[in-house]
N, C-alpha and C positions, 0 to 999 in steps of 0.2 A: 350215452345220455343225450346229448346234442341231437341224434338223430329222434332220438322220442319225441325231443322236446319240437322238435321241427316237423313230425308227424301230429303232434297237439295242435301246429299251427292250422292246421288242414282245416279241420271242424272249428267253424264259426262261432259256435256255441263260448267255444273259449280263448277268441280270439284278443279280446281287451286283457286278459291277465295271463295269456303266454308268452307274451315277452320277458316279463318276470321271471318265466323261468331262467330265461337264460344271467338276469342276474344274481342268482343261486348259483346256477355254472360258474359264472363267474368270481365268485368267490371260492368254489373249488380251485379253481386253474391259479389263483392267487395263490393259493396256499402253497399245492402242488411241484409248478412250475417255475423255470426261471422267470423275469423279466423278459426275455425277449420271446418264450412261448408264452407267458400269460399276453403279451400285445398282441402276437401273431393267432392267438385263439378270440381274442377280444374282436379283434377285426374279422373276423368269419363270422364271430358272433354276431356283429353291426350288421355285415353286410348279405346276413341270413332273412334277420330283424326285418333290412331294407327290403331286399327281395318278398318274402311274404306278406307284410303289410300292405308293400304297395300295388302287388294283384289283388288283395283284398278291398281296400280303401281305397284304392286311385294312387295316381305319383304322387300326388300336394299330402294329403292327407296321409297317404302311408308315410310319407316319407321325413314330415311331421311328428307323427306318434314313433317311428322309429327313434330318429333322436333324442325323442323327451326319455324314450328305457334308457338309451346310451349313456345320456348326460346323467340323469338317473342312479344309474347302474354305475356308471366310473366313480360320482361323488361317494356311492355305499363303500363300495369297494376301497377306496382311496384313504375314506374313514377308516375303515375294518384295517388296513394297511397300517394306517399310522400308529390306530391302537397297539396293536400287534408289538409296533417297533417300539412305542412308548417304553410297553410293560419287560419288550427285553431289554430294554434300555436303565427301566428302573434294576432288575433281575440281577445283570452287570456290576450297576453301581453299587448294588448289595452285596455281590461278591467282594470289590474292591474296598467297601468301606472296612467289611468284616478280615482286607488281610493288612488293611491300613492299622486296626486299632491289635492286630497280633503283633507286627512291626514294633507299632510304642509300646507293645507289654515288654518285648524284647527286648527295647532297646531303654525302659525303664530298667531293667535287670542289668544290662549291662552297664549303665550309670554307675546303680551301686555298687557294681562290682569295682567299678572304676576308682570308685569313693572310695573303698574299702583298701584299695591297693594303694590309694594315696595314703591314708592313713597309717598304713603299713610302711611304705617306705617315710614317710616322715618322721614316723616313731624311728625308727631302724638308723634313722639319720641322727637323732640327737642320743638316741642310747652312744653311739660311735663317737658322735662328740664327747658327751660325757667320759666316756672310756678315755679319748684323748686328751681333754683339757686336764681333768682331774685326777684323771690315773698317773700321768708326768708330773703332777704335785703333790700326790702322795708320794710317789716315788722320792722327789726333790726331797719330801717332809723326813723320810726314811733314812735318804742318809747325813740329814744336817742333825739328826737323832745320834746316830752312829757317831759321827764326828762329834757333838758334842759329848757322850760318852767318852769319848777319846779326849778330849778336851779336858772335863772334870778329875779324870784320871791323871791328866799328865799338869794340868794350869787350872787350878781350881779356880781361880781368883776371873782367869777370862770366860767363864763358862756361864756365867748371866747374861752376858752381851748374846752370846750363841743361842741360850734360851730364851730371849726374845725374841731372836732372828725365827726361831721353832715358831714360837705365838705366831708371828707376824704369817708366815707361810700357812700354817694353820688354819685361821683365820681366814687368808686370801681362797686356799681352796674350799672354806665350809658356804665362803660367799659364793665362791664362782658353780656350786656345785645347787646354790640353793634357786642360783638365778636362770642355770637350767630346768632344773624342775620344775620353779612357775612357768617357762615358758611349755611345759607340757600340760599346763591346766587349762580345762576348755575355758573359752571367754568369757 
Protein backbone atom coordinates (compact mmCIF):
# COMPACT_ATOMS: atom_id res chain seq x y z
CA UNK A 1 0.00 0.00 0.00
CA UNK A 2 2.86 2.52 0.82
CA UNK A 3 4.24 1.90 -2.43
CA UNK A 4 0.96 2.89 -4.27
CA UNK A 5 0.56 5.51 -2.23
CA UNK A 6 4.06 6.82 -3.10
CA UNK A 7 3.45 6.27 -6.76
CA UNK A 8 0.27 8.69 -6.22
CA UNK A 9 2.80 11.06 -5.17
CA UNK A 10 4.35 11.09 -8.73
CA UNK A 11 1.32 12.79 -10.56
CA UNK A 12 0.97 16.40 -9.55
CA UNK A 13 -2.43 16.33 -10.16
CA UNK A 14 -2.69 14.73 -6.64
CA UNK A 15 -0.23 16.00 -4.88
CA UNK A 16 -1.97 18.42 -2.01
CA UNK A 17 -4.29 15.28 -0.96
CA UNK A 18 -1.51 12.38 -1.02
CA UNK A 19 -0.20 12.71 1.92
CA UNK A 20 -3.46 11.97 3.51
CA UNK A 21 -3.11 9.00 2.28
CA UNK A 22 -0.61 8.01 4.15
CA UNK A 23 -2.59 9.08 7.20
CA UNK A 24 -5.03 6.24 6.49
CA UNK A 25 -1.91 4.04 6.45
CA UNK A 26 -1.25 5.24 9.43
CA UNK A 27 -4.01 4.25 11.16
CA UNK A 28 -3.77 0.68 9.76
CA UNK A 29 -0.09 0.30 11.12
CA UNK A 30 -1.77 1.58 14.61
CA UNK A 31 -4.18 -1.00 14.73
CA UNK A 32 -1.97 -3.65 13.36
CA UNK A 33 1.27 -3.20 14.78
CA UNK A 34 3.22 -3.01 17.95
CA UNK A 35 4.43 0.46 19.23
CA UNK A 36 7.59 0.17 18.14
CA UNK A 37 6.59 -0.77 14.35
CA UNK A 38 3.79 1.60 14.28
CA UNK A 39 6.87 4.46 15.05
CA UNK A 40 9.32 2.68 12.87
CA UNK A 41 6.53 2.71 9.85
CA UNK A 42 5.46 6.27 11.06
CA UNK A 43 9.06 7.56 10.43
CA UNK A 44 9.34 6.18 6.74
CA UNK A 45 6.02 7.47 6.40
CA UNK A 46 7.47 11.24 7.52
CA UNK A 47 10.43 10.90 5.81
CA UNK A 48 8.63 9.57 2.32
CA UNK A 49 6.12 12.68 2.89
CA UNK A 50 9.66 14.83 3.32
CA UNK A 51 11.43 13.41 0.36
CA UNK A 52 8.47 13.86 -2.31
CA UNK A 53 7.26 17.07 -1.26
CA UNK A 54 10.25 18.60 -1.16
CA UNK A 55 11.25 17.75 -4.94
CA UNK A 56 7.89 18.83 -5.74
CA UNK A 57 7.56 22.16 -3.69
CA UNK A 58 11.12 23.14 -2.99
CA UNK A 59 12.95 22.23 0.67
CA UNK A 60 11.01 25.32 2.68
CA UNK A 61 7.90 24.60 1.27
CA UNK A 62 7.91 20.88 0.93
CA UNK A 63 9.15 20.40 3.96
CA UNK A 64 6.64 22.74 5.56
CA UNK A 65 3.57 20.83 4.09
CA UNK A 66 5.14 17.69 5.02
CA UNK A 67 4.93 18.48 8.73
CA UNK A 68 1.63 20.01 8.83
CA UNK A 69 0.23 15.80 7.40
CA UNK A 70 2.79 14.71 10.20
CA UNK A 71 1.43 16.91 13.04
CA UNK A 72 -1.87 16.25 11.33
CA UNK A 73 -1.73 12.65 11.07
CA UNK A 74 -0.01 11.85 14.73
CA UNK A 75 -2.96 14.25 16.49
CA UNK A 76 -5.76 11.80 14.18
CA UNK A 77 -4.10 8.87 14.99
CA UNK A 78 -3.28 9.64 18.69
CA UNK A 79 -7.07 10.50 19.01
CA UNK A 80 -8.23 7.18 17.06
CA UNK A 81 -5.59 5.61 19.84
CA UNK A 82 -7.14 7.03 22.91
CA UNK A 83 -10.66 6.31 21.71
CA UNK A 84 -9.68 2.91 21.20
CA UNK A 85 -8.26 2.60 24.81
CA UNK A 86 -11.22 4.58 26.30
CA UNK A 87 -13.81 2.18 25.07
CA UNK A 88 -11.59 -0.93 26.25
CA UNK A 89 -11.19 0.59 29.20
CA UNK A 90 -14.81 1.12 29.58
CA UNK A 91 -15.49 -2.78 28.10
CA UNK A 92 -13.04 -4.02 31.33
CA UNK A 93 -14.80 -1.99 33.85
CA UNK A 94 -17.97 -3.65 32.59
CA UNK A 95 -16.68 -6.81 33.07
CA UNK A 96 -15.53 -6.11 36.59
CA UNK A 97 -18.58 -4.20 37.67
CA UNK A 98 -20.73 -7.20 36.46
CA UNK A 99 -18.31 -9.93 38.50
CA UNK A 100 -18.36 -7.28 41.49
CA UNK A 101 -22.26 -7.36 41.87
CA UNK A 102 -22.16 -11.58 41.43
CA UNK A 103 -19.51 -11.43 44.31
CA UNK A 104 -22.35 -9.43 46.61
CA UNK A 105 -25.14 -11.84 45.31
CA UNK A 106 -22.88 -14.32 46.75
CA UNK A 107 -21.89 -13.13 49.49
CA UNK A 108 -25.56 -11.89 50.31
CA UNK A 109 -26.34 -15.60 50.35
CA UNK A 110 -23.87 -16.45 52.43
CA UNK A 111 -24.98 -13.86 55.03
CA UNK A 112 -28.02 -15.59 55.36
CA UNK A 113 -26.67 -18.57 55.45
CA UNK A 114 -24.56 -17.41 58.20
CA UNK A 115 -27.95 -15.95 59.92
CA UNK A 116 -29.54 -18.88 59.61
CA UNK A 117 -26.83 -21.02 61.29
CA UNK A 118 -26.70 -18.54 64.12
CA UNK A 119 -30.03 -18.93 64.64
CA UNK A 120 -29.74 -22.53 64.68
CA UNK A 121 -27.15 -22.82 67.02
CA UNK A 122 -28.73 -20.33 69.55
CA UNK A 123 -31.85 -22.17 69.51
CA UNK A 124 -29.88 -25.48 69.94
CA UNK A 125 -28.10 -23.55 72.94
CA UNK A 126 -31.13 -22.76 74.94
CA UNK A 127 -33.25 -25.97 74.06
CA UNK A 128 -29.67 -27.58 76.10
CA UNK A 129 -30.16 -25.20 78.67
CA UNK A 130 -33.66 -25.82 79.03
CA UNK A 131 -32.87 -29.64 79.05
CA UNK A 132 -30.30 -28.81 81.83
CA UNK A 133 -31.75 -26.14 84.14
CA UNK A 134 -35.32 -27.75 84.16
CA UNK A 135 -34.76 -31.30 83.56
CA UNK A 136 -32.57 -31.44 87.13
CA UNK A 137 -35.69 -29.84 88.69
CA UNK A 138 -37.99 -31.98 87.54
CA UNK A 139 -35.88 -34.67 88.33
CA UNK A 140 -35.38 -32.87 91.99
CA UNK A 141 -39.47 -32.38 91.91
CA UNK A 142 -39.59 -36.38 91.38
CA UNK A 143 -38.04 -37.46 94.00
CA UNK A 144 -39.19 -35.11 96.89
CA UNK A 145 -42.70 -36.66 95.32
CA UNK A 146 -41.26 -40.11 96.14
CA UNK A 147 -40.12 -39.14 99.44
CA UNK A 148 -42.96 -37.54 100.46
CA UNK A 149 -44.98 -40.61 99.40
CA UNK A 150 -42.73 -42.21 101.78
CA UNK A 151 -43.19 -39.76 104.26
CA UNK A 152 -47.16 -39.79 104.21
CA UNK A 153 -46.96 -43.51 104.66
CA UNK A 154 -44.68 -43.71 107.28
CA UNK A 155 -45.14 -39.71 109.40
CA UNK A 156 -48.31 -38.52 108.24
CA UNK A 157 -48.24 -35.56 110.50
CA UNK A 158 -44.66 -34.32 108.83
CA UNK A 159 -45.72 -34.64 105.22
CA UNK A 160 -47.30 -30.81 104.74
CA UNK A 161 -43.95 -29.45 105.39
CA UNK A 162 -42.58 -31.80 102.50
CA UNK A 163 -45.55 -30.78 100.47
CA UNK A 164 -44.73 -27.32 100.42
CA UNK A 165 -41.21 -27.97 99.97
CA UNK A 166 -43.02 -29.86 96.34
CA UNK A 167 -44.95 -26.39 95.74
CA UNK A 168 -41.98 -24.48 96.38
CA UNK A 169 -39.68 -26.60 93.74
CA UNK A 170 -42.52 -26.52 91.58
CA UNK A 171 -42.99 -23.31 91.29
CA UNK A 172 -39.20 -22.51 91.19
CA UNK A 173 -39.00 -24.78 87.94
CA UNK A 174 -42.41 -23.53 86.17
CA UNK A 175 -40.56 -19.99 86.60
CA UNK A 176 -37.23 -20.81 85.56
CA UNK A 177 -38.65 -22.81 82.56
CA UNK A 178 -41.11 -19.82 81.61
CA UNK A 179 -38.06 -17.30 81.85
CA UNK A 180 -36.40 -19.37 79.18
CA UNK A 181 -39.02 -19.31 76.94
CA UNK A 182 -39.36 -15.56 76.83
CA UNK A 183 -36.09 -15.39 76.24
CA UNK A 184 -36.80 -17.33 72.97
CA UNK A 185 -39.41 -14.72 71.85
CA UNK A 186 -38.34 -12.48 69.08
CA UNK A 187 -38.02 -8.79 70.46
Amino acid sequence: QMALVQILGVFRDYIDAWAILYIVLGFQVALRCSRRGALLWGGLFIASALVTLSVEFGPISGVGRALAYAVIGIFIISYDIQVSQHEDALAESQVLLTELQEAHEKLQVYAAQADQLAAAQERNRMLQELHDAVGQKVFAIQLAAETTRLILEKDPGRSAAQIEALQEQTQSALSQMRQLIGQWRPG
